[in-house]
VOGU-3710 file (C-alpha; in Angstrom, 3 decimals, decimal comma):
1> xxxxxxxxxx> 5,342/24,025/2,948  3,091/21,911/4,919  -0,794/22,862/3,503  -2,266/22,184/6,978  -0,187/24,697/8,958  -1,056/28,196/9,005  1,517/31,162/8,797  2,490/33,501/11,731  -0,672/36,006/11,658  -2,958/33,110/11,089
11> xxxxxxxxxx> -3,453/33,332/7,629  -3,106/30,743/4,975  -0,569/31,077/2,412  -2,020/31,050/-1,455  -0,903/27,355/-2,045  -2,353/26,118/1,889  -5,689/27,609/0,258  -5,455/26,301/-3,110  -4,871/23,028/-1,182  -7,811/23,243/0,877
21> xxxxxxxxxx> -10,029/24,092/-1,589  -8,968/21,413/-3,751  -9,244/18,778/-1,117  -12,141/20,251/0,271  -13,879/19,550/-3,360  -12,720/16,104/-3,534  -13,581/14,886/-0,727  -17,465/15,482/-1,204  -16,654/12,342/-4,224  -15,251/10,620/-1,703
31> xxxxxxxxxx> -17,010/7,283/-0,623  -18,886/8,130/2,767  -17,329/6,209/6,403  -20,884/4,926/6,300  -21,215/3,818/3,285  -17,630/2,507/2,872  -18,289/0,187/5,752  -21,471/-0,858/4,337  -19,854/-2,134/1,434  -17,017/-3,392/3,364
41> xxxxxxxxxx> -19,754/-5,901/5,157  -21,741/-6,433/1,891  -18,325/-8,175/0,199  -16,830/-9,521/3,065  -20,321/-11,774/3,219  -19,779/-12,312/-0,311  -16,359/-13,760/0,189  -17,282/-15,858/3,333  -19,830/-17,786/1,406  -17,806/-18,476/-2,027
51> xxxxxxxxxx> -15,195/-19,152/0,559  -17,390/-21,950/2,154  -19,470/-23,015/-0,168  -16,861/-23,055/-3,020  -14,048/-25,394/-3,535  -11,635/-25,391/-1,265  -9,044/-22,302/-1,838  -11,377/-20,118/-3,132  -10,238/-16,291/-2,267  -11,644/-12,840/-2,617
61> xxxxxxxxxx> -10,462/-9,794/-1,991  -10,903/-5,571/-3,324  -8,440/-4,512/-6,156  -8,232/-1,127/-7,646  -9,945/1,947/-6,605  -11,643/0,593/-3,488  -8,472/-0,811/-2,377  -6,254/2,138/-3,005  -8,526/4,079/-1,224  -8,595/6,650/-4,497
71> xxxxxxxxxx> -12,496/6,480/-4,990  -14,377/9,204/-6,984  -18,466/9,131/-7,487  -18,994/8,400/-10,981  -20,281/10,907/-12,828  -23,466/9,231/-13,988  -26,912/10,057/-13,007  -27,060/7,647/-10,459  -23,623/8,356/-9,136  -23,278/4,747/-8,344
81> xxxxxxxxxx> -19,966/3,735/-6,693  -17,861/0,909/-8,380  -15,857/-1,546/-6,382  -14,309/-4,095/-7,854  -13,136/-7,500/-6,662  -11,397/-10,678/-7,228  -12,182/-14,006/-6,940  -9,398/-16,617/-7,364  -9,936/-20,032/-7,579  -7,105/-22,246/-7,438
91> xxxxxxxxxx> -6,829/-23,855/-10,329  -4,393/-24,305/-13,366  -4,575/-23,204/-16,345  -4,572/-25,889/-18,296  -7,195/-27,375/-15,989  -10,229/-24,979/-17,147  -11,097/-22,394/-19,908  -11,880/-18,791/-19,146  -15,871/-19,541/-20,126  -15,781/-22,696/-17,339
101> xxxxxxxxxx> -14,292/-20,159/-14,898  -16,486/-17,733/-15,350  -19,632/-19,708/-15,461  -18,314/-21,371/-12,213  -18,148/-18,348/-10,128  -21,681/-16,842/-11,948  -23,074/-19,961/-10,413  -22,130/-19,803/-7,091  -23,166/-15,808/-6,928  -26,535/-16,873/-8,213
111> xxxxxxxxxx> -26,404/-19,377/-5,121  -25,693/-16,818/-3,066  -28,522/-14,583/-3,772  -31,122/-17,384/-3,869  -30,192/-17,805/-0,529  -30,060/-14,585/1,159  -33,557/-14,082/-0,273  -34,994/-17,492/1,033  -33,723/-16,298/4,357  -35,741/-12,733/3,847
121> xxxxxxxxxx> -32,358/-10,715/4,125  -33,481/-7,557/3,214  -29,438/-6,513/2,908  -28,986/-9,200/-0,378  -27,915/-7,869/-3,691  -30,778/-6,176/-5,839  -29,536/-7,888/-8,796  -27,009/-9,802/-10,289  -26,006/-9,589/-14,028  -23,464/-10,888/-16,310
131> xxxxxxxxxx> -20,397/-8,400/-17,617  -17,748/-8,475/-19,567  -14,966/-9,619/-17,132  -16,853/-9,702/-14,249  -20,599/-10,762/-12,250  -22,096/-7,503/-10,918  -23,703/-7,269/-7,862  -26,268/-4,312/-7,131  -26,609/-2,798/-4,099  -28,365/0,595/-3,094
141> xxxxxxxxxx> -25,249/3,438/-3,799  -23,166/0,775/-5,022  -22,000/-2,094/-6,778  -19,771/-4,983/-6,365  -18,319/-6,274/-9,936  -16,603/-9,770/-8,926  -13,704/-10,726/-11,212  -13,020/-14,602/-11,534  -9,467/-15,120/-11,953  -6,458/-18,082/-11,367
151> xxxxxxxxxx> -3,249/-17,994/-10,377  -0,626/-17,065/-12,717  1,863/-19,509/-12,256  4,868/-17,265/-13,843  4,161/-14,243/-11,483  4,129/-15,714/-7,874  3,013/-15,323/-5,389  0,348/-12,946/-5,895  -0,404/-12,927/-10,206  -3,963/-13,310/-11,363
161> xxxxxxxxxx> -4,949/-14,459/-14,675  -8,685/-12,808/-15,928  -11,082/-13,920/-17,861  -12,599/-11,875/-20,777  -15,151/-13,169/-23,490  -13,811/-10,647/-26,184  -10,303/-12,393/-25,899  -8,511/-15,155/-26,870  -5,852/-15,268/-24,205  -6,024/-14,510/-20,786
171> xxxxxxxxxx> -5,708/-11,366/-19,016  -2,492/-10,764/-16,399  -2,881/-8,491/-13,467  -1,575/-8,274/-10,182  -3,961/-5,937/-7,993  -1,780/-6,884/-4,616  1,507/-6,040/-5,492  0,266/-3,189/-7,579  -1,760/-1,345/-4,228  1,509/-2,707/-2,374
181> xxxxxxxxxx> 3,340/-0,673/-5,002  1,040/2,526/-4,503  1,100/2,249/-0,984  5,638/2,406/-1,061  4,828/5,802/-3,068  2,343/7,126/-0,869  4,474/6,553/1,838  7,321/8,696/0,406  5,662/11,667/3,242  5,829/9,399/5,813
191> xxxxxxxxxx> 8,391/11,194/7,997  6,195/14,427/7,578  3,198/12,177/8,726  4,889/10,493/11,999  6,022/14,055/13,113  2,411/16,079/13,091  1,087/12,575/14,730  3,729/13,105/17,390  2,214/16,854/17,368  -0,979/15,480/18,580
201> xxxxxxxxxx> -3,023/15,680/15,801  -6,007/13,523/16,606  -6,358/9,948/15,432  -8,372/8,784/13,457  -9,709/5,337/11,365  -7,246/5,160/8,587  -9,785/4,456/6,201  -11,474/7,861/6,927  -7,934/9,887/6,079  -5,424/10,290/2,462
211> xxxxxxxxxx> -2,436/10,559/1,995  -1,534/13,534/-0,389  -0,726/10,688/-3,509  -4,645/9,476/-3,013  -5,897/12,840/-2,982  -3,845/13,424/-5,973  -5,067/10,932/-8,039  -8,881/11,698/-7,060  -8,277/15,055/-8,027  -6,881/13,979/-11,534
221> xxxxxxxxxx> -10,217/11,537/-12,248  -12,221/13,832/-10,806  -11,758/16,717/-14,112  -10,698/13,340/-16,212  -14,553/12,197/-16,085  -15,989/16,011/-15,596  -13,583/16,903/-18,666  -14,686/13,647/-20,835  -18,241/13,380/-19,632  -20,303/10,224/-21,332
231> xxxxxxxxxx> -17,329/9,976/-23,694  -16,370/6,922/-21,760  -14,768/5,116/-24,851  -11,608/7,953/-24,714  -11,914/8,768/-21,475  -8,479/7,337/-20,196  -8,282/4,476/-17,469  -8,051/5,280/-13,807  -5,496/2,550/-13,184  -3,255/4,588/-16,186
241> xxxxxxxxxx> -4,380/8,120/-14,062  -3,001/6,006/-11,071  0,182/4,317/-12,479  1,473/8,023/-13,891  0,774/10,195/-11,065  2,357/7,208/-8,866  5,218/7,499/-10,912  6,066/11,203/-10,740  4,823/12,043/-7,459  7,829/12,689/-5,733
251> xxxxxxxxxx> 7,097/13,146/-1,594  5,222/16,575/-1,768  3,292/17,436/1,089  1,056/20,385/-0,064  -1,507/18,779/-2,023  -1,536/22,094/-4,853  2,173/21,677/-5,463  2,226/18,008/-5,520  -0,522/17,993/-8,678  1,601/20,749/-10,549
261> xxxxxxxxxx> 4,949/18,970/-9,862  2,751/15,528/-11,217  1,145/17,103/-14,168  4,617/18,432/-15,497  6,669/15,170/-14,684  3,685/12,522/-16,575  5,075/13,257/-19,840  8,337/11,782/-18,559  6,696/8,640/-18,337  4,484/8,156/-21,239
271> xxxxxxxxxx> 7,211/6,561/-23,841  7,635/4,641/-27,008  9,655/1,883/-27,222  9,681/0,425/-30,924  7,174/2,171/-32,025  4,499/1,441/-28,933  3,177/3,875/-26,635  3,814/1,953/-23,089  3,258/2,649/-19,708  4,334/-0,387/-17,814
281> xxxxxxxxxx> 2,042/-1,604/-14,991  4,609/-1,612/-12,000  3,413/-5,121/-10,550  3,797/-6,798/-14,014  6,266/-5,728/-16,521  4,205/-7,663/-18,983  0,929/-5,591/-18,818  0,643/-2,113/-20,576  -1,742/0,539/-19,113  -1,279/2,156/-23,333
291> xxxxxxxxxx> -2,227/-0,416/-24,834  -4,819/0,827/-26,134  -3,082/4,314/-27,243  -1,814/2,132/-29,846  -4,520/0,119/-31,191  -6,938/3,355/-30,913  -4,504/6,551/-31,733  -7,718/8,773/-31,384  -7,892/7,795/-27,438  -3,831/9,354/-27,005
301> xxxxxxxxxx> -4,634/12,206/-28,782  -7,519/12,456/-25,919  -5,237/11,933/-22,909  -3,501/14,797/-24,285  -6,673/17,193/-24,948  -7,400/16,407/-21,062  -3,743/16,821/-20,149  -2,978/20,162/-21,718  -6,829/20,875/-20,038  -5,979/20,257/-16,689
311> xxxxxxxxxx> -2,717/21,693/-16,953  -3,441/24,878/-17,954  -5,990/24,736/-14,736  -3,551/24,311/-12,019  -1,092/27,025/-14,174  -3,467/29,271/-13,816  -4,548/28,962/-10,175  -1,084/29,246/-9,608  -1,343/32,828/-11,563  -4,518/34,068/-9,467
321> xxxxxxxxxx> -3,934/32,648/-6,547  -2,940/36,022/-4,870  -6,000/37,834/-6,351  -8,454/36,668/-3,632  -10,896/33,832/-3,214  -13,873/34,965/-5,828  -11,401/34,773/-8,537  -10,103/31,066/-7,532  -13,843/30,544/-7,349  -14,564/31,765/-10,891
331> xxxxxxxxxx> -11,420/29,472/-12,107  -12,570/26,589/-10,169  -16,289/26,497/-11,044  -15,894/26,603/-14,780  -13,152/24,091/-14,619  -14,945/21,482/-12,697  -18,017/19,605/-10,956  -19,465/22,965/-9,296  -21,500/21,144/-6,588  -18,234/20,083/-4,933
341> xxxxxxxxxx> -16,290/23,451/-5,663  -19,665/24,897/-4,271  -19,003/22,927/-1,025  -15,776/23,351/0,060  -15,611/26,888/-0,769  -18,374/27,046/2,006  -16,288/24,752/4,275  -12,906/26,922/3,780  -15,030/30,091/4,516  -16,788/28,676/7,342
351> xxxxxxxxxx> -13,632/27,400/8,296  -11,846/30,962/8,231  -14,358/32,653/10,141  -13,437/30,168/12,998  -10,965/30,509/16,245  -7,817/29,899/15,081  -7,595/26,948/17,902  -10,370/25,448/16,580  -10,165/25,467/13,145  -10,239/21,890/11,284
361> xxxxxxxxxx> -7,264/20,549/8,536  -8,418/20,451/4,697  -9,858/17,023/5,197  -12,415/17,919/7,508  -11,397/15,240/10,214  -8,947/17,073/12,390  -6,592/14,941/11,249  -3,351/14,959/8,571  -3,435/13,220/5,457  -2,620/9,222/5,561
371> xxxxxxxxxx> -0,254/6,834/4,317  -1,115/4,153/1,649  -4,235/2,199/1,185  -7,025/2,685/3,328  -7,268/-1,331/4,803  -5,115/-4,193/4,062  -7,128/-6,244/2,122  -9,134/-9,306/3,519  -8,972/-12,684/1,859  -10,984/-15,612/2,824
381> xxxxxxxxx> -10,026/-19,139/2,637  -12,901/-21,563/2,993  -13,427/-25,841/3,049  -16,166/-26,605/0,802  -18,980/-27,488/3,106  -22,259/-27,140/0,660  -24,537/-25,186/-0,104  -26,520/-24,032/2,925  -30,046/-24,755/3,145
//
């Protein structure tokens, strides 16, 4: 049943609440429309410049959570937000090492900032550090971590090979085809979707709506980093999160059923194969999201802790559901972040007290939920034209 529509006497079935309340929660994680297009602008300057002042064929472009459009505030004391991107130069393999690559890009980043603050741009980066995989850019509420990658030439036409200093080898991904990937699955509802538009359910900017997959996965990192607090080390990977509940969602519109039918269809796809735990990334047969189950057996027998956790949740809602919203509160509180549960129990109250012509769907945006990604992504391609003064 559709978790947006009311029944006959104007009342919302257990799971259309349970819904609600759930999205309602997530959402306040959610990156903000104002803030999302801030840092829309912020790395689309970023990619104009490398683009320009690079070599020629330098591209950048958002992978994983900011391009899904499955973003949850950290839960850190500064709740900064996290978007990552790519930068790919277009180079061979044999033609540079990881450390030249990396260096390359830091260089032109530190150009960048150098000049945005002999200009007196007050919107430059606050700093710029050195990571891992990746130069980090800091910017008030966020921060832009900028992965230097080349082509891989055995996964046309959209393979990446990333640099890490920990490694020997380098690192395969494919963030295109993987959000293309994400998007096919979100877009198993997309009948439902085209028929409630054809209702006349008001439009809105995609990027401001989600489909019942992204809420979904929000909802599962949401308790994954409530559940696992600063235990970051076993706390599993979002892009594993992703890759399962991709995987077993299965087209469910209400948002409730969708996570139960999820949560009890994961273990299907969590295998071994010769004696490996492996969940296959979906872009690139090659990479495996369990790697590091494997190498570190303490970090599966974590996933599990927080899957049996999170399971026996939504089981219970599902058992006191009919017994009334201060005893879905009392569930819902202990279980996670109570600052958002705080909110949208507000917002569904508020919401219930309303005209029945007048009151607004789960998301808060008189809208449905979306399909896919919130934007395609933007890539620049630039002509080296030096640095400007």
């Amino acid at each position: 049943m559709n978790a947006y529509h009311q029944t006959r006497d104007n009342t919302d079935t257990p799971e259309q609440m349970l819904s609600m309340l759930l999205d309602g929660a997530v959402e306040v994680l959610d990156i903000s429309p104002d803030l999302y297009e801030t840092a829309v602008g912020r790395y689309e300057e970023v990619g104009n410049w490398l683009a320009e002042n690079g070599s020629p064929g330098w591209e950048i472009h958002p992978q994983g959570s900011f391009l899904l459009g499955t973003v949850v505030r950290p839960h850190t004391e500064t709740g900064e937000y996290d978007i990552d991107l790519v930068c790919r130069l277009p180079l061979h393999r044999d033609s540079t090492t990881k450390e030249e690559l990396k260096q390359r890009v830091g260089d032109q980043l530190v150009a960048y900032r150098r000049w945005k603050q002999r200009r007196g741009h007050t919107d430059g980066p606050d700093s710029l550090e050195a990571r891992r995989r990746c130069w980090t850019l800091g910017y008030l509420g966020f921060h832009l971590d900028v992965l230097p990658s080349i082509p891989d030439e055995d996964h046309q036409p959209t393979g990446i090979l990333l640099t890490d200093k920990k490694l020997h080898k380098w690192q395969h991904g494919n963030p295109l085809g993987y959000a293309d990937w994400f998007r096919e699955r979100s877009e198993l509802s997309r009948a439902l979707l085209e028929k409630r538009l054809a209702a006349g359910v008001q439009q809105v900017p995609q990027h401001h709506i989600r489909s019942t997959l992204q809420r979904l996965v929000q909802i599962l990192k949401w308790h994954c980093m409530f559940f696992f607090g600063d235990d970051t080390d076993n706390r599993p990977p979002s892009i594993l999160l992703t890759t399962l509940a991709g995987r077993a969602y299965r087209g469910e519109d209400d948002l409730f059923t969708a996570v139960r039918n999820v949560l009890a269809a994961i273990p299907h796809f969590t295998k071994k194969i010769d004696g490996q735990w492996v969940v296959p990334n979906p872009a690139h047969k090659g990479e495996n999201f369990a790697d590091k189950w494997n190498e570190y057996p303490e970090r599966r027998q974590a996933f599990r802790a927080w899957y049996d956790e999170i399971s026996a949740i939504m089981d219970n809602l599902a058992l006191t559901e009919s017994k009334g919203l201060d005893v879905v509160y009392a569930q819902l509180i202990k279980s996670f972040d109570p600052e958002p549960v705080k909110h949208s129990f507000a917002r569904y109250g508020a919401r219930m007290k309303a005209p029945t012509g007048q009151r607004m769907g789960a998301t808060g945006l008189l809208s449905e939920t979306a399909t896919g990604p919130r934007r395609k992504p933007t890539t620049y391609y630039g002509q080296h034209s030096g640095t400007r003064g």
